[in-house]
C-alpha beads as a LAMMPS data file, in Angstrom:
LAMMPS data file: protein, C-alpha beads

288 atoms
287 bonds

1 atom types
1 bond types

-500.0 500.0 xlo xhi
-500.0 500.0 ylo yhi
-500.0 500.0 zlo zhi

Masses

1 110.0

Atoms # bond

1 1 1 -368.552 79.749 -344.926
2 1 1 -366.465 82.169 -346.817
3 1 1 -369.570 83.368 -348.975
4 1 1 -371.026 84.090 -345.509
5 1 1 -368.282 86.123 -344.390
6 1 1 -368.293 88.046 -347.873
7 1 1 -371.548 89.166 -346.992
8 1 1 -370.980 89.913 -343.656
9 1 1 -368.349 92.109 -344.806
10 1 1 -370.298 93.718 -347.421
11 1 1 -372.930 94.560 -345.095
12 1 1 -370.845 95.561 -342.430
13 1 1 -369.205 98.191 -345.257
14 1 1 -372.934 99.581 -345.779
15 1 1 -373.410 100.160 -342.439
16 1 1 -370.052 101.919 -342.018
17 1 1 -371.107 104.212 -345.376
18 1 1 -374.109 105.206 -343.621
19 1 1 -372.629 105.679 -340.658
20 1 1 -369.850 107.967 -342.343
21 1 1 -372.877 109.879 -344.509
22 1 1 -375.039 110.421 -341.473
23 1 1 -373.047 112.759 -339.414
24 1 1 -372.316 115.556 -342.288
25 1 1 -376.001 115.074 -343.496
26 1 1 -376.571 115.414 -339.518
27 1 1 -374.031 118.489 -339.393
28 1 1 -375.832 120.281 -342.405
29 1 1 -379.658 120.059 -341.139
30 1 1 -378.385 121.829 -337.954
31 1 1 -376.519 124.290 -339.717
32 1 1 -379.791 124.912 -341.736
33 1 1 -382.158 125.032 -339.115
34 1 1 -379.658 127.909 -336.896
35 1 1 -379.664 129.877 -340.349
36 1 1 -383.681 129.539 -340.579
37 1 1 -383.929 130.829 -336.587
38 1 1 -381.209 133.025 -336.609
39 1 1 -382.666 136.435 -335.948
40 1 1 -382.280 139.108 -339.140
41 1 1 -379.451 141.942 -338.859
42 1 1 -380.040 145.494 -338.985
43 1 1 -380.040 146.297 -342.907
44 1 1 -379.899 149.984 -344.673
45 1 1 -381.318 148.550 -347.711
46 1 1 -379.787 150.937 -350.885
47 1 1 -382.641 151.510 -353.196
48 1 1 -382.287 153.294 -356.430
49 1 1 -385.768 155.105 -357.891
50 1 1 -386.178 154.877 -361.904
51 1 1 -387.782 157.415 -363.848
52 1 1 -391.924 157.244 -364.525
53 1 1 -392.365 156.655 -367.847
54 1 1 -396.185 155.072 -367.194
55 1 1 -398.683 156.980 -364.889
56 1 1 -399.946 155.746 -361.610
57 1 1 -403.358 155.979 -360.407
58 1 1 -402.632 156.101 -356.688
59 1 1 -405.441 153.594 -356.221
60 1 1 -403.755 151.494 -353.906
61 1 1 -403.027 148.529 -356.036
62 1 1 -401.671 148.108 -359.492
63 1 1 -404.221 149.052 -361.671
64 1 1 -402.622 147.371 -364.678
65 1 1 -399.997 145.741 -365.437
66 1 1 -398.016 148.416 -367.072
67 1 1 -398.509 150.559 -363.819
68 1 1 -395.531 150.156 -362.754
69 1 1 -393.403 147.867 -365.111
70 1 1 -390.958 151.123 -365.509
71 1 1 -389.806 151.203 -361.325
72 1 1 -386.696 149.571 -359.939
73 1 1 -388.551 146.711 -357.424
74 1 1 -386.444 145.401 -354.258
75 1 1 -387.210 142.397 -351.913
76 1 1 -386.896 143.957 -348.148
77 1 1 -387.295 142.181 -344.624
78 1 1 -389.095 144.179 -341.978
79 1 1 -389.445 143.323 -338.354
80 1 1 -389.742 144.949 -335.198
81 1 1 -386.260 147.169 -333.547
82 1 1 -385.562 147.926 -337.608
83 1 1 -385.824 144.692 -338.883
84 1 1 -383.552 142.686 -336.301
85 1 1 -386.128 141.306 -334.099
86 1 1 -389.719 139.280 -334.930
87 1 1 -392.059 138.860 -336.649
88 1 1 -389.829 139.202 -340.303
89 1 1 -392.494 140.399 -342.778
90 1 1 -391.003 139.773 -346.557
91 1 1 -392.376 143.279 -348.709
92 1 1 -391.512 143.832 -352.199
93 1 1 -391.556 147.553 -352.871
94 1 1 -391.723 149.226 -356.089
95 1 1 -390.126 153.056 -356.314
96 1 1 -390.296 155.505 -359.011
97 1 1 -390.154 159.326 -359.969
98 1 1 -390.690 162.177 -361.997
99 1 1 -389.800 166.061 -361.446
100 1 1 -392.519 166.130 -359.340
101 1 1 -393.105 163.286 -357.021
102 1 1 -392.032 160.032 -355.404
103 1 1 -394.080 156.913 -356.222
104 1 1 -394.107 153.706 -354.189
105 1 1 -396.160 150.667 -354.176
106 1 1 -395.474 148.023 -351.992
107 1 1 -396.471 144.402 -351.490
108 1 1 -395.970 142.850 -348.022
109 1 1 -396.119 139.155 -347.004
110 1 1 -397.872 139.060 -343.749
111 1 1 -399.803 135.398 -343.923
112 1 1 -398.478 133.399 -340.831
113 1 1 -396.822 136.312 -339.308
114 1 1 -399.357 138.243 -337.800
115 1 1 -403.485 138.285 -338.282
116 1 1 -404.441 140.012 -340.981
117 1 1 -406.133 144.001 -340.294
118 1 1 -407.816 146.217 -341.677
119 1 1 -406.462 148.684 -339.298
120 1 1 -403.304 148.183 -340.168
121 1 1 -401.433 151.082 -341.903
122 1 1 -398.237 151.619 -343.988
123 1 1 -395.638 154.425 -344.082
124 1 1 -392.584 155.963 -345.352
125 1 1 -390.537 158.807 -342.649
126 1 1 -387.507 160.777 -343.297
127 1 1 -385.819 162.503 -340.290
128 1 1 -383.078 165.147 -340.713
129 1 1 -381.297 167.460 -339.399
130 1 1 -380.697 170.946 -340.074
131 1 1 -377.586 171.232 -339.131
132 1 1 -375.256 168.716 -340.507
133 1 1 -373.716 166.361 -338.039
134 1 1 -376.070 166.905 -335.658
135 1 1 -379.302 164.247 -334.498
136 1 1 -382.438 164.879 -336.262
137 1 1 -384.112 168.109 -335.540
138 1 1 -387.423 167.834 -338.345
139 1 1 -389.546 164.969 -339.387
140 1 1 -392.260 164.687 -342.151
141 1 1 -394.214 160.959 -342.638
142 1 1 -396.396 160.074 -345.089
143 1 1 -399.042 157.294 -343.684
144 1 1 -401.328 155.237 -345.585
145 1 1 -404.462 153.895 -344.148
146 1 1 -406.408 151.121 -345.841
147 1 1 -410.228 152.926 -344.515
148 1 1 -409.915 156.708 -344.356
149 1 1 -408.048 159.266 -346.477
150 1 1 -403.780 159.245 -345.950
151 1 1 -401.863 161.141 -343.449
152 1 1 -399.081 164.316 -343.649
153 1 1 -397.641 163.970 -340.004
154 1 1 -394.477 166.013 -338.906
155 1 1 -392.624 167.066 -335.419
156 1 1 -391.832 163.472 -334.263
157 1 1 -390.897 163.045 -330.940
158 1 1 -389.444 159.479 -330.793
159 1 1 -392.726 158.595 -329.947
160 1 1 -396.097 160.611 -331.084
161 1 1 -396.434 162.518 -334.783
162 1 1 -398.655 165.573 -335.167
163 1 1 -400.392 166.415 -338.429
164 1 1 -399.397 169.058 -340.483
165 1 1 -402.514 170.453 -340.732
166 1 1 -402.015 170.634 -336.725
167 1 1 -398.926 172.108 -336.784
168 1 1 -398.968 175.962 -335.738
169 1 1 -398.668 177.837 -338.544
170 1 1 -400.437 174.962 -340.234
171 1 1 -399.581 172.963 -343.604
172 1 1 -401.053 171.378 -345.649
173 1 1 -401.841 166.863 -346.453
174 1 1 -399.556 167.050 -349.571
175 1 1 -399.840 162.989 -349.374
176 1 1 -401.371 160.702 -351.582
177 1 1 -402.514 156.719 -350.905
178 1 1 -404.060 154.000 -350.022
179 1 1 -404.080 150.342 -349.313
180 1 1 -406.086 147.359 -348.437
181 1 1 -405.045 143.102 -348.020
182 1 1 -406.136 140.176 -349.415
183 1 1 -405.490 136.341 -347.849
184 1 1 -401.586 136.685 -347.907
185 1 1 -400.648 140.236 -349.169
186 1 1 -401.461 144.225 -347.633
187 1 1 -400.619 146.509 -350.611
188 1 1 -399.877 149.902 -350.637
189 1 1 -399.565 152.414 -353.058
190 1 1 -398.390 156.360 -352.228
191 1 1 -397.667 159.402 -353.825
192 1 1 -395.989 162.404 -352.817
193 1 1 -394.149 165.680 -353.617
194 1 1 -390.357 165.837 -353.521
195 1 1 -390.732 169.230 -352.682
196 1 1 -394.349 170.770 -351.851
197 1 1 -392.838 173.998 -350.758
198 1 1 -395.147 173.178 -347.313
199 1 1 -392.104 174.418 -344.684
200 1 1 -393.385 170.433 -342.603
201 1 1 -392.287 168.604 -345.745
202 1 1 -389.257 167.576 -346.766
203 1 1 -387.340 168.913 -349.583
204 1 1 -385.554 167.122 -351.984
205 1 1 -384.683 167.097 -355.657
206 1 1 -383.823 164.332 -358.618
207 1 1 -380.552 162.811 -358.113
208 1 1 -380.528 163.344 -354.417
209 1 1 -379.737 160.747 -352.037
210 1 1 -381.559 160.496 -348.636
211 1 1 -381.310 158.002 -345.590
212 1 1 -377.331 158.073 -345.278
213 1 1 -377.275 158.007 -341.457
214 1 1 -375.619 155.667 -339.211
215 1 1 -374.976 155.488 -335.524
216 1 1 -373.111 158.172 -335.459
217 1 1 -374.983 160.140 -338.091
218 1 1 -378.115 160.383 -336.992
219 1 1 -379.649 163.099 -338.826
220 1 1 -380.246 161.430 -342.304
221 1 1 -382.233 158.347 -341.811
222 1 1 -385.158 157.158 -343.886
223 1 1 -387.424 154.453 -342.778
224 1 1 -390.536 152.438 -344.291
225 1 1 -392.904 149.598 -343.232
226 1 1 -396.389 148.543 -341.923
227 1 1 -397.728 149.914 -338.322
228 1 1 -399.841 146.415 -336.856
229 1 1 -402.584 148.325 -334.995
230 1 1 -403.423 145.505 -333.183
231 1 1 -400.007 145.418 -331.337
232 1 1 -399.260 149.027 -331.480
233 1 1 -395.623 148.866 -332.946
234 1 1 -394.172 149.484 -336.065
235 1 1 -392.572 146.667 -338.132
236 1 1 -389.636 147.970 -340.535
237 1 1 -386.163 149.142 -341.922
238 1 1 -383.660 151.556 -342.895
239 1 1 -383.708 152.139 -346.551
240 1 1 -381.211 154.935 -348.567
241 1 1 -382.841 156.285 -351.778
242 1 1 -381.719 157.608 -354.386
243 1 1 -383.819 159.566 -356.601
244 1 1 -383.376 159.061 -360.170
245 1 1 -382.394 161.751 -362.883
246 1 1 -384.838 163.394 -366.119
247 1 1 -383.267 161.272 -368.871
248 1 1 -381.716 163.268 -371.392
249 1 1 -384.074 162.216 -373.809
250 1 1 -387.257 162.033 -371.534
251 1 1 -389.733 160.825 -374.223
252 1 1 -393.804 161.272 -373.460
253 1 1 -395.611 158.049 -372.008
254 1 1 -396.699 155.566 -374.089
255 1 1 -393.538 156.740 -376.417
256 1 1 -393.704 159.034 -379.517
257 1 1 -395.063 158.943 -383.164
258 1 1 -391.845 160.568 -384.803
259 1 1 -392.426 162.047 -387.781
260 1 1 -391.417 159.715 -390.936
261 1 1 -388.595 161.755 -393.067
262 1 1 -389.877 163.460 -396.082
263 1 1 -388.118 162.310 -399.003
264 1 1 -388.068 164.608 -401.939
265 1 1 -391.238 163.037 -404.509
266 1 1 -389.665 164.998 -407.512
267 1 1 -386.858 162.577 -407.536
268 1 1 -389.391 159.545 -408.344
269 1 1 -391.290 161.350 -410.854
270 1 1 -388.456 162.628 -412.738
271 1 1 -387.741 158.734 -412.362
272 1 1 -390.734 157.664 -413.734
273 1 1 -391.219 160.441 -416.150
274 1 1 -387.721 159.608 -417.987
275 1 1 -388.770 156.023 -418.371
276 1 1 -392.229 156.947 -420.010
277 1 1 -390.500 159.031 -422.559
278 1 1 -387.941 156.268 -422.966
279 1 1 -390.639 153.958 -424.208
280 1 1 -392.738 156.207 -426.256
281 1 1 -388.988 156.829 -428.184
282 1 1 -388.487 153.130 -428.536
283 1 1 -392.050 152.048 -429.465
284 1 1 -392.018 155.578 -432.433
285 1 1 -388.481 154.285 -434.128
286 1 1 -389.241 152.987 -437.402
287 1 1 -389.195 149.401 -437.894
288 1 1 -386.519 147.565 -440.325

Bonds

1 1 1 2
2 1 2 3
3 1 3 4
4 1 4 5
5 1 5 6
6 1 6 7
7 1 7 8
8 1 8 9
9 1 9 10
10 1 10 11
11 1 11 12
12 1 12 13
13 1 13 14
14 1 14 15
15 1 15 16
16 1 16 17
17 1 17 18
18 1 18 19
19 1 19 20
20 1 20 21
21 1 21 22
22 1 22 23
23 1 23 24
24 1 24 25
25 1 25 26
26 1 26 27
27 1 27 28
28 1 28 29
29 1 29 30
30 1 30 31
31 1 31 32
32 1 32 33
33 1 33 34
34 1 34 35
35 1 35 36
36 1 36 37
37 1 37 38
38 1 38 39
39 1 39 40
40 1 40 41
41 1 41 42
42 1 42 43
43 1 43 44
44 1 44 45
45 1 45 46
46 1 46 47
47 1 47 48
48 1 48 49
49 1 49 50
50 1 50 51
51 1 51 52
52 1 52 53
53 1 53 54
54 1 54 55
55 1 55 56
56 1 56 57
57 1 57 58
58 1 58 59
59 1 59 60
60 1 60 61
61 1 61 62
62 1 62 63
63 1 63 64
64 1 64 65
65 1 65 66
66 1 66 67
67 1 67 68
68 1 68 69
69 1 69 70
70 1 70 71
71 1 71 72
72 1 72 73
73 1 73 74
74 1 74 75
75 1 75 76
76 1 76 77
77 1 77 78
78 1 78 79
79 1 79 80
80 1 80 81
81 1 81 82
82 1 82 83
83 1 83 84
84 1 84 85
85 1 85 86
86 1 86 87
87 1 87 88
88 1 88 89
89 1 89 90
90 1 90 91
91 1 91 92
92 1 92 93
93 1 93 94
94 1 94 95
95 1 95 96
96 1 96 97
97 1 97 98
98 1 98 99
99 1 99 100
100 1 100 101
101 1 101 102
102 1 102 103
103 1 103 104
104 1 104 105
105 1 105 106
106 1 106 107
107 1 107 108
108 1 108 109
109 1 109 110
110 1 110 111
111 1 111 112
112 1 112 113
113 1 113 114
114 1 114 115
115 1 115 116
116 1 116 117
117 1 117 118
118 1 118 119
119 1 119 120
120 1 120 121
121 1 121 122
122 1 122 123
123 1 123 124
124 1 124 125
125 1 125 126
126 1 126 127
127 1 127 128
128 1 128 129
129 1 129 130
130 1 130 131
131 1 131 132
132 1 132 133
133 1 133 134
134 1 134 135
135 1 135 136
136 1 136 137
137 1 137 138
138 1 138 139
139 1 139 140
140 1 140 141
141 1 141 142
142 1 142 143
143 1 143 144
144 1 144 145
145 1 145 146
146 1 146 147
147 1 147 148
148 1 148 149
149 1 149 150
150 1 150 151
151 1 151 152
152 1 152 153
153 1 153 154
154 1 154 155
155 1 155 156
156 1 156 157
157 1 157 158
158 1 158 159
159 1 159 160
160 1 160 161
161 1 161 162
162 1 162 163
163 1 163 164
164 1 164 165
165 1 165 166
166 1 166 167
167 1 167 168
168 1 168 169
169 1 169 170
170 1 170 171
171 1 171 172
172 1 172 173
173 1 173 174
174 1 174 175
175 1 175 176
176 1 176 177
177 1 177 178
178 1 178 179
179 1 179 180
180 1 180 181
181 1 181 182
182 1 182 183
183 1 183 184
184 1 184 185
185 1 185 186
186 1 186 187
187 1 187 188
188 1 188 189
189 1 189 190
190 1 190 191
191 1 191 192
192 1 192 193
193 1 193 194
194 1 194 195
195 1 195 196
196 1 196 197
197 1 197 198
198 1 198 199
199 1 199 200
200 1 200 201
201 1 201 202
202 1 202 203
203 1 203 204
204 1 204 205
205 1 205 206
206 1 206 207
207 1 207 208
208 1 208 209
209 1 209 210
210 1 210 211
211 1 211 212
212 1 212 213
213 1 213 214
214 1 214 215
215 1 215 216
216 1 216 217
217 1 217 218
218 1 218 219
219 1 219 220
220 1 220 221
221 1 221 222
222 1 222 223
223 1 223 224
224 1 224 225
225 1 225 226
226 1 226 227
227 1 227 228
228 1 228 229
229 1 229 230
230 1 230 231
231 1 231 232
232 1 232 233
233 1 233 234
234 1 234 235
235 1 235 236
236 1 236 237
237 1 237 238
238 1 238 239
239 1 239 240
240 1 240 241
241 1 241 242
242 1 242 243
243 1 243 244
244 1 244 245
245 1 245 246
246 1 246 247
247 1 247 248
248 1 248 249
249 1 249 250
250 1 250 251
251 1 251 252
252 1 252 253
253 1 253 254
254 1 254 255
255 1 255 256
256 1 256 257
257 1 257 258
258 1 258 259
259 1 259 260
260 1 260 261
261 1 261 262
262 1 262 263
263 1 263 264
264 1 264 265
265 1 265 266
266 1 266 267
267 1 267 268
268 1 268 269
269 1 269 270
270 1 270 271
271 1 271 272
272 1 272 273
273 1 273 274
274 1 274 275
275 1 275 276
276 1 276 277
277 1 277 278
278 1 278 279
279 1 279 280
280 1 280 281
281 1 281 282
282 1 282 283
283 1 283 284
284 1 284 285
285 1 285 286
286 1 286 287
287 1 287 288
């Protein structure tokens, strides 16, 4: 009888355990599954370019991989109303520069999310104003298309873009890209001038930092991310950039073949000279 009773008890502990393991284990699944559908926030991400060192072929994909082993790379969200609302598309983006240009080459996660397109397009806008502290007066997009050449579009109206080659007087399509997608991944890869001296580009310079706005700045805001044709709307986010500096010591890609110190050769055959006539003096002494 009393063995029974032990192992009534025993059980009856077991169950309790459970019982008292169950309901955090319970607690933390729910937390976990409100973290997994809680909708994304609003993010500026703060993205710092580094300086080219290798080349890009703005081929829309990296060509090699080398291409661009020399940028800074980030991991951004973008979704629709700036990221805060679905679908979430997961991009890793790639950003470099030289004196010259801005280079960007980004890889976006759409499998699952929405049906892959080969209408689908990419794109990077700044809008500024030109007075400071006032809401953004001037525009200037670059927009990458994965069939037909890329896209210099300006005067934005919160809803339309015209191309600069439109624009009256007319400029110029100082952008450079392209893209395409696989099973699980668009890629796109862009060029363009920090400052083309076209009057519908933007201007800006190494060093500089762009896409500082908030909501009550809104004359500085930068924004990149994938347009899904087949909706119509634009998925993506805020981003600030900051453009990177010319090294002090900006060496030439693919490094440099410094030239090995000359050291004086007189020295060694002084050297070698002195121990020749050393042993011709020894050998000549007359033997005892």
């Amino acid at each position: 009888m009393k063995t029974i009773l032990k192992k009534f008890d025993d059980s009856s502990q077991i169950v309790i355990m459970k019982n008292s393991l169950s309901a955090p284990l319970g607690i933390l699944v729910l937390i976990n599954i409100l973290i997994a559908i809680q909708p994304a926030m609003a993010e500026n991400y703060v993205l710092r370019s580094s300086w080219l060192k290798t080349p890009v072929s703005v081929d829309g994909k990296e060509t090699t991989t080398k291409e661009w082993s020399d940028a800074n790379t980030y991991i951004i969200t973008l979704g629709l109303n700036e990221g805060m609302s679905p679908p979430y598309l997961r991009a890793k983006i790639w950003v470099k520069n030289d004196q010259e240009r801005l280079y960007i080459l980004m890889k976006i996660a759409y499998l699952d999310k929405i049906p892959g397109d080969k209408e689908d397009q990419a794109f990077l806008y700044y809008l500024w104003s030109t007075l400071a502290g006032t809401d953004w007066d001037r525009s200037d997009a670059a927009w990458l298309y994965q069939l037909g050449s890329p896209t210099d579009l300006t005067n934005y109206d919160g809803d339309t873009w015209q191309q600069d080659t439109s624009a009256t007087p007319p400029g110029e399509n100082n952008v450079q890209g392209r893209g395409y997608h696989d099973t699980t991944f668009y890629w796109f890869e862009m060029a363009r001038p920090l400052d083309s001296g076209d009057q519908w580009d933007w201007s800006i310079s190494p060093g500089e930092t762009i896409g500082q706005g908030n909501m009550e700045q809104t004359g500085d805001l930068l924004y990149v991310g994938i347009h899904d044709d087949s909706e119509g709307h634009p998925l993506e986010t805020r981003i600030t950039l900051t453009l990177a500096q010319q090294p002090e010591h900006n060496y030439p890609v693919g490094g440099t073949l410094e030239e090995q110190e000359k050291k004086p050769t007189y020295l060694s055959a002084i050297g070698v000279t002195l121990i020749i006539v050393a042993g011709l003096i020894a050998s000549a002494r007359p033997r005892r």
